[in-house]
N, C-alpha and C positions, 0 to 999 in steps of 0.2 A: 056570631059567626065562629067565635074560637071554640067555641062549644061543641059546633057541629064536628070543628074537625077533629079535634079530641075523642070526641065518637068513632065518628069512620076510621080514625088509628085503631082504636080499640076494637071495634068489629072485624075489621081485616088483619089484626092480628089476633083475635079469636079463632076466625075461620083458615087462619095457615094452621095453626095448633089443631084444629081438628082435623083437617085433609093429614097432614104428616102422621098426627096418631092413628086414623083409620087404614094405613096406607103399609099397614105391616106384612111385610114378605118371608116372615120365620115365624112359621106356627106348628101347632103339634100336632099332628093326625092320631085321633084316638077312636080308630074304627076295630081297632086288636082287642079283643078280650081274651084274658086267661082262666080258668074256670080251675080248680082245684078240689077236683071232689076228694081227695085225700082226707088222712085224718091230722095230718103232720101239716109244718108250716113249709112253705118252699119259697125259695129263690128263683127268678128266671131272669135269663139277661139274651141279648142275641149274639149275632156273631154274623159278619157278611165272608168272614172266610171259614169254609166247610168242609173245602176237599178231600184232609185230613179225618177220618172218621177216629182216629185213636190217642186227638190231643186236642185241650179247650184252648183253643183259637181267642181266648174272652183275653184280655188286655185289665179291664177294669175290675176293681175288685165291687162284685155289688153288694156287700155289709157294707160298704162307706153309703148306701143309699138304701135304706130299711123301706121307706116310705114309698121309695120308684116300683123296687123288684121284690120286695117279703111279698106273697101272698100268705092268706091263713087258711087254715083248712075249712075246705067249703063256701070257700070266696070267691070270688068274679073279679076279675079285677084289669085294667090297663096297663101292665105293667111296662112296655116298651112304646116309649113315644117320638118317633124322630122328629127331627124340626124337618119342617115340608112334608110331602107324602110320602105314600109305601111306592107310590110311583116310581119316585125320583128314585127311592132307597135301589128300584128293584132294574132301572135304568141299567144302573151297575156294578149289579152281581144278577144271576140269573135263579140266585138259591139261597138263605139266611139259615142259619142254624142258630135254633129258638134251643139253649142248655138248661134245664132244672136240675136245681141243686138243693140237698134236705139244710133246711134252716140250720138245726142242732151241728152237723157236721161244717157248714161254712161257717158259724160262729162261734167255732172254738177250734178248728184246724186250720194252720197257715193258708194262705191261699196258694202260693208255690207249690208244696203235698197237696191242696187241692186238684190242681191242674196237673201237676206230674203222673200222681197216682188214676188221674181220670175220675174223679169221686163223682160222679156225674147220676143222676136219678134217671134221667129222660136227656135223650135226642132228639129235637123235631128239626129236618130237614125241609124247609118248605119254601117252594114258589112263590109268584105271584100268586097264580092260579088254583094253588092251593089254598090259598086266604082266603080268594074268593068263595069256592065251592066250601068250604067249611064255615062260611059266612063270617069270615074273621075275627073266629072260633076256635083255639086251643085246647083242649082237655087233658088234663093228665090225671091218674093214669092212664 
């Protein structure tokens, strides 16, 4: 009889361990592709503030994350992944500005002269609904 319940402990605390881990509410949407037909390496990072067309809005420096935002030339790749959806992302803001930046130039000039000077390769300004229709498809150039 001590046996069985030494079981049933052990089973009912298996299956709370599996409900809790299957029961995660922060995940990554990785429905974005960034496609870099280029011959050069780039960086891409977002931005939910856009207003401004003549200053990177980017906060984060992405050389601290080579493996999130580096694309290489002629790569495909997920470079921006929020936690939860584009949904939520696009809830609240009604436009993201997707910044590329040339590898060589963000990995040897400050990021401050980055952003001051604008060193910027590409601007994608984009929707929800632009995700959609380009099939949540980026290209540069």
């Amino acid at each position: 009889m001590e046996i069985f319940k030494i079981m049933r402990t052990i089973t009912i605390f298996a299956l709370l361990i599996l409900i809790i881990t299957s029961c995660r509410k922060d995940y990554y949407d990785t429905r974005l592709n960034f496609v870099n037909s280029s011959d050069s390496s780039i960086y891409v990072i977002s931005s939910d503030f856009y207003k401004d067309t003549a200053y990177v809005y980017v906060n984060y420096y992405p050389g601290n994350d080579p493996n999130q935002f580096k694309i290489e030339p002629h790569e495909t790749k997920i470079p921006i992944m929020p936690i939860g959806s584009w949904e939520r992302i696009y809830e609240e803001e009604d436009t993201i500005a997707f910044y590329v930046f040339d590898a060589q130039i963000l990995e040897t000039i400050p990021w401050d002269t980055i952003k001051s000077k604008y060193l910027v390769l590409k601007r994608y300004d984009l929707t929800f609904e632009d995700l959609v229709r380009q099939n949540w498809t980026i290209s540069y150039p």
